[in-house]
C-alpha positions in Angstrom: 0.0 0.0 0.0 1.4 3.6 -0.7 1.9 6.0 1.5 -0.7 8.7 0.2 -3.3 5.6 0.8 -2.3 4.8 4.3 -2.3 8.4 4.9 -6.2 8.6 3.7 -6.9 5.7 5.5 -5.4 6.8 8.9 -7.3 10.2 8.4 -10.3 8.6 7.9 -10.4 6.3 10.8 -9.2 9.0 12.9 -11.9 11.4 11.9 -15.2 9.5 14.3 -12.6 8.4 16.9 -14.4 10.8 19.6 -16.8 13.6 19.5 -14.8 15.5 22.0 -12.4 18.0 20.9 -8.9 18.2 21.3 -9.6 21.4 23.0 -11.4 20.1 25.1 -9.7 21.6 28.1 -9.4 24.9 26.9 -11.2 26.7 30.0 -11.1 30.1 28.1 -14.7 29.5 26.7 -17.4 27.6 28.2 -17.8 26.5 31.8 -15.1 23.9 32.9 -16.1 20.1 33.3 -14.9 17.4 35.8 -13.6 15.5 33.0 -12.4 16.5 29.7 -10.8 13.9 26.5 -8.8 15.2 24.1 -8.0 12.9 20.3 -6.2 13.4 17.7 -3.9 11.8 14.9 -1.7 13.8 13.5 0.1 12.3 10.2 3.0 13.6 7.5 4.7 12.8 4.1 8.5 14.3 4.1 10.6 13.7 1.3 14.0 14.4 0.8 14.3 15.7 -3.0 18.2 16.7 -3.7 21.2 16.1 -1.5 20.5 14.5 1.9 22.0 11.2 2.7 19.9 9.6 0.0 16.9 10.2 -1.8 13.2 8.9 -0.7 9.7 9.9 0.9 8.9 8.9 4.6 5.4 8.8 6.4 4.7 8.9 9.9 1.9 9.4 12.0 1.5 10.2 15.9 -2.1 9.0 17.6 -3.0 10.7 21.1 -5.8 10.4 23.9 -4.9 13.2 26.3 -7.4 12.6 29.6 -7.8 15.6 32.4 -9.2 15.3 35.9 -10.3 18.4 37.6 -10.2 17.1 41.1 -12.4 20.1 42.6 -15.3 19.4 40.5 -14.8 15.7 41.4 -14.5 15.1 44.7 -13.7 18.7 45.8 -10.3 18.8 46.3 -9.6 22.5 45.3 -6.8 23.4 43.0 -6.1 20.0 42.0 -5.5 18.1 38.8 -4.5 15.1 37.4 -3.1 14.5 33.5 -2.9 11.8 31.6 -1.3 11.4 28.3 -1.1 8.1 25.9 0.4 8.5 22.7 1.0 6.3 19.6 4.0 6.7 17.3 4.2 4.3 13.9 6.6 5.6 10.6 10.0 6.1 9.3 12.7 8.2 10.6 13.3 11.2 8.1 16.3 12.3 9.1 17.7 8.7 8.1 17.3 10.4 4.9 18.3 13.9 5.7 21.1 12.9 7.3 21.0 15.8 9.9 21.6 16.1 13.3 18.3 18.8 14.7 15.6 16.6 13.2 13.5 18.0 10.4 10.4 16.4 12.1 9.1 16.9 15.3 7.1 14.5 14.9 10.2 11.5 14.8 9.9 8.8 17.4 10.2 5.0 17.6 7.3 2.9 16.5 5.5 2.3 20.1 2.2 3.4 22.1 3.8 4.8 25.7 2.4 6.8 28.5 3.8 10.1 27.8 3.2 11.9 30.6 1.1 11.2 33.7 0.8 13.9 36.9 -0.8 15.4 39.2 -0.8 19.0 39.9 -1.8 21.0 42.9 -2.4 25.0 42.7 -2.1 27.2 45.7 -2.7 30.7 46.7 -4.8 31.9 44.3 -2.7 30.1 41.5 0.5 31.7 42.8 2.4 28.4 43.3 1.8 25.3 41.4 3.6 21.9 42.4 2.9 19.1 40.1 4.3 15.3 40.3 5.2 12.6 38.3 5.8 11.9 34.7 5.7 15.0 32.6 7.7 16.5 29.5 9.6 19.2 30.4 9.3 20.8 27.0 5.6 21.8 27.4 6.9 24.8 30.1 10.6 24.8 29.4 12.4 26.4 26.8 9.1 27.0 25.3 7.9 29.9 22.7 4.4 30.5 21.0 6.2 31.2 17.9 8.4 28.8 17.5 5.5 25.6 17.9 4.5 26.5 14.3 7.8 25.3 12.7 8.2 21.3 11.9 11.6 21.1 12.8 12.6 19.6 16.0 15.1 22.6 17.1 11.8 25.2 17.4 10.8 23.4 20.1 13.6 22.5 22.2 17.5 23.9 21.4 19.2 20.9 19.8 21.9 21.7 22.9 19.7 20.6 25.3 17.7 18.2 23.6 20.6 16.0 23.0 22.2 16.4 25.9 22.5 13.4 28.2 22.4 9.9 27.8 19.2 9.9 26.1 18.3 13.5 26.2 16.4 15.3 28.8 12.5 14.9 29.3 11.1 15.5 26.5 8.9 14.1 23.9 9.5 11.1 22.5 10.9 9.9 26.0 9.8 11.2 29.3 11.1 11.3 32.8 9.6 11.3 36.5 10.4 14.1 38.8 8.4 16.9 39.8 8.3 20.7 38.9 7.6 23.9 40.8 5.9 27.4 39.5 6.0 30.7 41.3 3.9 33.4 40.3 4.9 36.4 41.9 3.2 38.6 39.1 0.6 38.1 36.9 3.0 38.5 33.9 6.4 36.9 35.9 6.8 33.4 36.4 9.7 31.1 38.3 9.8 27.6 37.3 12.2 24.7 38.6 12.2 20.9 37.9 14.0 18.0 39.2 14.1 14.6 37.1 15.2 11.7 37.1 18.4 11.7 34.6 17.1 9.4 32.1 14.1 9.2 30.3 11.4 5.9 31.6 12.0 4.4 28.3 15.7 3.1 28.1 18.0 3.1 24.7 18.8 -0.2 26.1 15.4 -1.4 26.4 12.7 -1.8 29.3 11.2 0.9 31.4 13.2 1.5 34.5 12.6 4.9 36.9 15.4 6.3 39.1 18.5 3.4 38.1 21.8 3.5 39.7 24.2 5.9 38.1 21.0 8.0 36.5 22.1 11.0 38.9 19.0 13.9 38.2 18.5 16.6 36.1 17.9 20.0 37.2 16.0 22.4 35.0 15.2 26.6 36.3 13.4 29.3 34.1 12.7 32.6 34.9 10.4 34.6 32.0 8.6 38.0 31.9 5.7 38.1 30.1 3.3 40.7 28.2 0.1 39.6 27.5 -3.6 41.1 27.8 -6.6 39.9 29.3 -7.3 36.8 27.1 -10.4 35.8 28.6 -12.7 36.9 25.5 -10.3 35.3 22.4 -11.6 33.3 20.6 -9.8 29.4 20.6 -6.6 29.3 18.8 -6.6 25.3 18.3 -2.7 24.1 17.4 -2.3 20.9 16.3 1.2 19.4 17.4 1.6 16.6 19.6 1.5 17.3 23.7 -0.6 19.3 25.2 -2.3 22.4 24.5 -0.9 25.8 23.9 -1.3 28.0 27.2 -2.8 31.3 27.5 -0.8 33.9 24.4 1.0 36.3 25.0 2.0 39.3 23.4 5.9 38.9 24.7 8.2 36.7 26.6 11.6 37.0 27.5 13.1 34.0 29.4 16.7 32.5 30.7 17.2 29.4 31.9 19.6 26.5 32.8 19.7 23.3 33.3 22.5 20.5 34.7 22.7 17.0 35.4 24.3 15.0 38.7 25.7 12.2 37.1 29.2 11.0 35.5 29.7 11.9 31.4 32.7 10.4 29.8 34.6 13.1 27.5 34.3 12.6 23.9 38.1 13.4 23.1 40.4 12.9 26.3 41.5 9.9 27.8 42.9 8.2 31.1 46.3 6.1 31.1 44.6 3.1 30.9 42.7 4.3 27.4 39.0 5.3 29.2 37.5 8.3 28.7 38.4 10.9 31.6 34.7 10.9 33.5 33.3 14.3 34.0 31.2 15.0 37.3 28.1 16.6 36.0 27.1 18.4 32.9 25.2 21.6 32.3 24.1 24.3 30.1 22.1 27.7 29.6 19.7 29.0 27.1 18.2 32.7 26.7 15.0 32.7 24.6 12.5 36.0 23.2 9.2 36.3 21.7 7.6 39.5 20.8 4.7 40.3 18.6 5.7 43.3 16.6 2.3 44.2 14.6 -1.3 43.2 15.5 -4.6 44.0 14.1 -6.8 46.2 16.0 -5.8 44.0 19.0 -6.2 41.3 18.1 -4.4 37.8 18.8 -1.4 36.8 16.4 0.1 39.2 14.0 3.7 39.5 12.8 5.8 37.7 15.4 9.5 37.4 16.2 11.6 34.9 17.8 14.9 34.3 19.3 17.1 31.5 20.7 20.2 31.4 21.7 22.0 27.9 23.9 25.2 26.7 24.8 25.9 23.4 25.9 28.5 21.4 27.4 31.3 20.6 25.0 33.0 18.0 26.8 30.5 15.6 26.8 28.1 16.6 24.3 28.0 16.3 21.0 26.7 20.0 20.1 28.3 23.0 22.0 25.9 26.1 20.6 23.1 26.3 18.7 21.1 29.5 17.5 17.0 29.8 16.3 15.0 32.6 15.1 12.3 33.7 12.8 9.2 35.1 12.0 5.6 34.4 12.0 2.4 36.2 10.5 -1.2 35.1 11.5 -4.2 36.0 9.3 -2.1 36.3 6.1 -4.6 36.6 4.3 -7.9 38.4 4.7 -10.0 35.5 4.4 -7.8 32.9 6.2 -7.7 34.8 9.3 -6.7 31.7 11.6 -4.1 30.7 8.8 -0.3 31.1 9.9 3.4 32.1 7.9 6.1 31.2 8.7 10.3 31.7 8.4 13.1 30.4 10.9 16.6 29.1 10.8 18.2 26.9 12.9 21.8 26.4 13.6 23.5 24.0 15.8 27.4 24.2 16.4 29.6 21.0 16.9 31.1 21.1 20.7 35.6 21.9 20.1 36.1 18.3 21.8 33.5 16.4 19.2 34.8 18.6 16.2 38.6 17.3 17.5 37.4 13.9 17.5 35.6 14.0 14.2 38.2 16.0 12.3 41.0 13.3 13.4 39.3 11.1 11.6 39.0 13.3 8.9 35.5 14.2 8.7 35.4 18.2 7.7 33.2 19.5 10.6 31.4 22.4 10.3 27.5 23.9 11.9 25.0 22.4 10.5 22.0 25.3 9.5 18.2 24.5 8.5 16.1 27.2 6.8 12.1 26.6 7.4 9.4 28.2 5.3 5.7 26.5 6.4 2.4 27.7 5.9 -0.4 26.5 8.7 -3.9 26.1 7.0 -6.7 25.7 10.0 -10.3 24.7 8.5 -12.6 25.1 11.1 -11.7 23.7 14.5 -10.5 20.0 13.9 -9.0 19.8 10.8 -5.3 21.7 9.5 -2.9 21.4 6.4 0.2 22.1 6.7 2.7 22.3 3.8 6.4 23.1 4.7 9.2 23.1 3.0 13.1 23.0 4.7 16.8 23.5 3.3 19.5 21.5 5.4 23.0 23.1 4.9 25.9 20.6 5.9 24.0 17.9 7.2 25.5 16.3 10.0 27.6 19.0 10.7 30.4 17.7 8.1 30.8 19.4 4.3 30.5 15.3 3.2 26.8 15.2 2.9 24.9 17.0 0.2 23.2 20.5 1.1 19.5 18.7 1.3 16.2 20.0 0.2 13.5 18.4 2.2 9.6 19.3 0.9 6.4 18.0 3.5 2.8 17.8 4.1 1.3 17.8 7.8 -2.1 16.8 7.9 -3.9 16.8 11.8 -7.7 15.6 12.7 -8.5 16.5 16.0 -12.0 15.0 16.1 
């Protein structure tokens, strides 16, 4: 069977999955329910045209059931809430094609259904503090910008520094951790956030889920971001269709800095004991500085010409990628009759760590950033149904000048029922 068949076939058995919407718990419109469901299937063609690793076309397709508890409404335990999150991955890998290092897809993961996140969250003093447990993507809160969740590449989301740091990155979709995470409000528009995680992700490279293993050590994550945004009480829904959760409350401008370190041992990637082992490095660590700001709106409105910064560094002894840079722009309402549609233009750059490009370049590999260009256009028909055609330009995949500058064209298609 093709791919454009399984594709149509995939779409239409997602479409009566549930009558509930995967906004579902949106509390900005509409009085808020005890328990709210939340499907959808989101599915894509990407196909690597000229230079890449090889030529070919890839489809994959991520299916979610997203289940909230408000515990108040319940059994009346105020401020309370409990999240669960099952999602189902099945596809090819594009950048086996690509041959690049960021990920052109955010979508990407191993073939598998997992529990992707499941906490519970308790809300205090007016909703000043928040403390939520158990297993929960960091991503959704962390390093996070309005902007940037249009773009299909992986680096938009989370900087490539941090989201391939560790031994099987940090908690983050496809692979989650258990730990527990703090806000603090001390402003409408200011917010503090710190996490603590187990150092590896539930689901092991190795195989088998294990929580909390010997030698894991923890991973510490802080964020401190100002915020402008109006009263957004009387917008109209904004639905995004991406996998995880929904998109919080817009805003009009963020500024954020944050850092992030793990406990345990990292072997160095270049230097060596006497005895031939790696020199072991206690701990391993990194910051990141990230802006949003919408620069043009119309009469008030949400969206608007938007731009977006991020800048990381990373820890180049035991990581792979030592800096990586992001930015672009984003217009909603491009067109006068397509007034939930969204533009979009960003580059991402990710720079090889000194230690890795020492290692790579003594075995002759010619090492160099590697830099993605993203141009996408967001098509929204009503509120369950988006198009998404994007198109991205991978220059030195794999950070080396041996793999072909790659041109990588793609549909997104998401039903959210």
């Amino acid at each position: 069977m093709t791919a454009p068949v399984v594709l149509a076939a995939m779409l239409v058995m997602a479409v009566p999955a549930s009558a509930a919407h995967a906004q579902a718990r949106d509390t900005g419109s509409g009085p808020a329910r005890a328990l709210s469901a939340a499907f959808s299937y989101t599915a894509e063609l990407v196909t690597v045209a000229a230079g890449g690793a090889r030529s070919g076309t890839i489809y994959s397709g991520a299916a979610s059931a997203q289940l909230t508890l408000l515990l108040h409404r319940l059994v009346g335990w105020r401020g309370a809430q409990l999240f669960v999150f099952v999602l189902g991955t099945h596809g090819g890998a594009p950048s086996d094609l690509v041959g690049d290092v960021q990920g052109v897809s955010n979508l990407q993961a191993p073939a598998a259904v997992r529990l992707e996140e499941a906490w519970l969250q308790q809300n205090l003093f007016d909703d000043h503090l928040s403390w939520l447990v158990g297993r929960y993507d960091i991503g959704t809160e962390f390093y996070r910008l309005q902007s940037g969740a249009l773009f299909v590449n992986s680096s938009f989301g989370t900087g490539a520094e941090l989201a391939q740091s560790g031994v099987a990155g940090p908690s983050i979709f496809p692979r989650t951790a258990v730990g527990t995470r703090v806000d603090v409000k001390p402003s409408p528009n200011t917010v503090w956030r710190a996490a603590v995680l187990d150092g590896v992700p539930v689901d092991r490279p190795d195989g088998g889920p294990r929580i909390f293993a010997p030698g894991d050590g923890a991973l510490l994550v802080s964020e401190v971001a100002l915020l402008s945004r109006p009263d957004t009480a009387g917008m109209p829904r904004h639905p995004r269709f991406q996998v995880g959760r929904r998109m919080p409350r817009p805003y009009a401008g963020k500024l954020a800095l944050g850092g992030w370190y793990y406990t345990a041992r990292f072997p160095d990637l270049v230097d060596t004991l006497a005895n031939g082992a790696p020199v072991p490095h206690r701990g391993s660590g990194g910051a990141y500085l990230i802006g949003d700001h919408t620069m043009w709106s119309a009469h008030g409105q949400p969206g608007g010409l938007s731009v977006f910064v991020q800048l990381g560094l990373g820890d180049a002894r035991v990581n792979t990628i030592g800096r990586y840079a992001g930015g672009g722009l984003t217009f909603t309402g491009p067109l006068p009759s397509r007034v939930q549609d969204e533009v979009g233009l960003a580059v991402a750059a990710a720079f090889p760590g000194s230690r890795d490009e020492r290692a790579r370049s003594a075995g002759g590999t010619s090492v160099t950033a590697e830099t993605t260009v993203e141009l996408t256009y967001l098509l929204q028909f009503g509120a369950s149904f988006a198009v998404q055609p994007d198109v991205q330009y991978v220059i030195h995949p794999g950070e080396t000048r041996a793999t072909r500058n790659a041109l990588v064209p793609g549909v997104r298609i998401a039903v959210s029922p």
